[in-house]
C-alpha positions as CSV (number, residue, x, y, z in Angstrom):
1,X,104.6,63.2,135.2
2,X,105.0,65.2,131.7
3,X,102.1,66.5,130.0
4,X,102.4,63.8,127.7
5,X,101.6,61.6,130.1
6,X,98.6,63.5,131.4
7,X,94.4,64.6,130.0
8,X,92.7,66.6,132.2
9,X,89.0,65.8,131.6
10,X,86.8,69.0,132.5
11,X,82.9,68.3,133.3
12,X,80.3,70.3,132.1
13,X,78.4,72.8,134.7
14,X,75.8,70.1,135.2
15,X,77.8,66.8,135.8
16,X,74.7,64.4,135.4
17,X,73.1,61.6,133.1
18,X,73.3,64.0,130.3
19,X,76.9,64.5,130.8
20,X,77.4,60.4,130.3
21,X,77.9,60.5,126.4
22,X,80.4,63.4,125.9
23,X,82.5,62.7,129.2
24,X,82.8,58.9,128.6
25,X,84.1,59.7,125.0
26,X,86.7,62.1,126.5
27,X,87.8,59.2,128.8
28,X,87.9,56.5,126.8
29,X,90.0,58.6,124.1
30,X,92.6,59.3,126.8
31,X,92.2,56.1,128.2
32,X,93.3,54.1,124.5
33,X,96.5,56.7,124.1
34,X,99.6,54.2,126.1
35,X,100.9,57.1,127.2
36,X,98.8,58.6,128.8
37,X,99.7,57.1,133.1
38,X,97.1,60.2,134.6
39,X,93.9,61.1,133.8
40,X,92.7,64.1,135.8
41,X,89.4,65.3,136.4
42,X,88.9,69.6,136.7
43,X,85.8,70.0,139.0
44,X,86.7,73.6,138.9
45,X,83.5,74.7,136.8
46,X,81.3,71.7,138.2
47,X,78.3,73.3,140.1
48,X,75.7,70.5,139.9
49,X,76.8,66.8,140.5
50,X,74.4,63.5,140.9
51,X,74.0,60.0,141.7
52,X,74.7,59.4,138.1
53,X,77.6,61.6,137.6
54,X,79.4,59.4,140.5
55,X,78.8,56.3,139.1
56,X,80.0,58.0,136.0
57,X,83.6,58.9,138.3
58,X,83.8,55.1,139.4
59,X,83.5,53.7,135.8
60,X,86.2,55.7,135.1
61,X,88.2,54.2,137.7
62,X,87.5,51.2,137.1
63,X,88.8,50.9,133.7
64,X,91.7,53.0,134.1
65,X,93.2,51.0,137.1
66,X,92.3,47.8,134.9
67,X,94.9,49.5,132.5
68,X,97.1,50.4,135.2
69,X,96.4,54.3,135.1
70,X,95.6,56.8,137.7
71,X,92.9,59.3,138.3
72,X,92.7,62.1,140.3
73,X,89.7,64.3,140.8
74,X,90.9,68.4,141.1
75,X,89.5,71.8,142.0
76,X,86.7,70.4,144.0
77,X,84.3,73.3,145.6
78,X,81.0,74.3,146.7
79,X,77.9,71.1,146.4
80,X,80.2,69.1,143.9
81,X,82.9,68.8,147.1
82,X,80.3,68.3,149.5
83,X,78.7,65.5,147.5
84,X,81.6,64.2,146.9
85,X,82.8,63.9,150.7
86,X,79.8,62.4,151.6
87,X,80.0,59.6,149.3
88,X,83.5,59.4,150.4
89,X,85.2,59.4,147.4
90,X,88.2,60.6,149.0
91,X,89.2,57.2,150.5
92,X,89.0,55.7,146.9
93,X,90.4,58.7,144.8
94,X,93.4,61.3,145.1
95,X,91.3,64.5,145.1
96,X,93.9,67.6,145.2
């Protein structure tokens, strides 16, 4: 895919509650552009990750497979991946 047809959405330190407002803004923004097909999300600074945070990830996928675009979480280290395994997001995102 061209850049055009790609956001990469990065998450603050602390992906939590607090992150909700400013994340979900990003999203949606990308998600109303037609042609943007990818929406990925950079983990790479991500150091703190909750309950809230993943329910954050799977509203995100939600609506962007209800408008027939992808997500992929990236960069995935330290607590975020290992919070992220357990929930086992990997079976119902492409994580790379």
């Amino acid at each position: 895919m061209t850049s055009e047809n790609t956001v990469s959405l990065r998450p603050a330190t602390r992906f939590d509650f607090n992150s909700f407002r400013d994340f979900r803004n990003a999203y949606e923004a990308a998600l109303e552009n037609t042609a943007v097909r990818l929406l990925i999300v950079d983990m790479k600074d991500v150091q703190y990750i909750d309950s809230a945070a993943l329910g954050i990830l799977l509203l995100l996928r939600d609506r962007a497979t209800s408008l027939n675009k992808q997500v992929e979480l990236h960069n995935l280290q330290g607590t975020a991946k290992e919070v992220l395994e357990i929930a086992n997001f990997q079976k119902i995102f492409t994580i790379r």
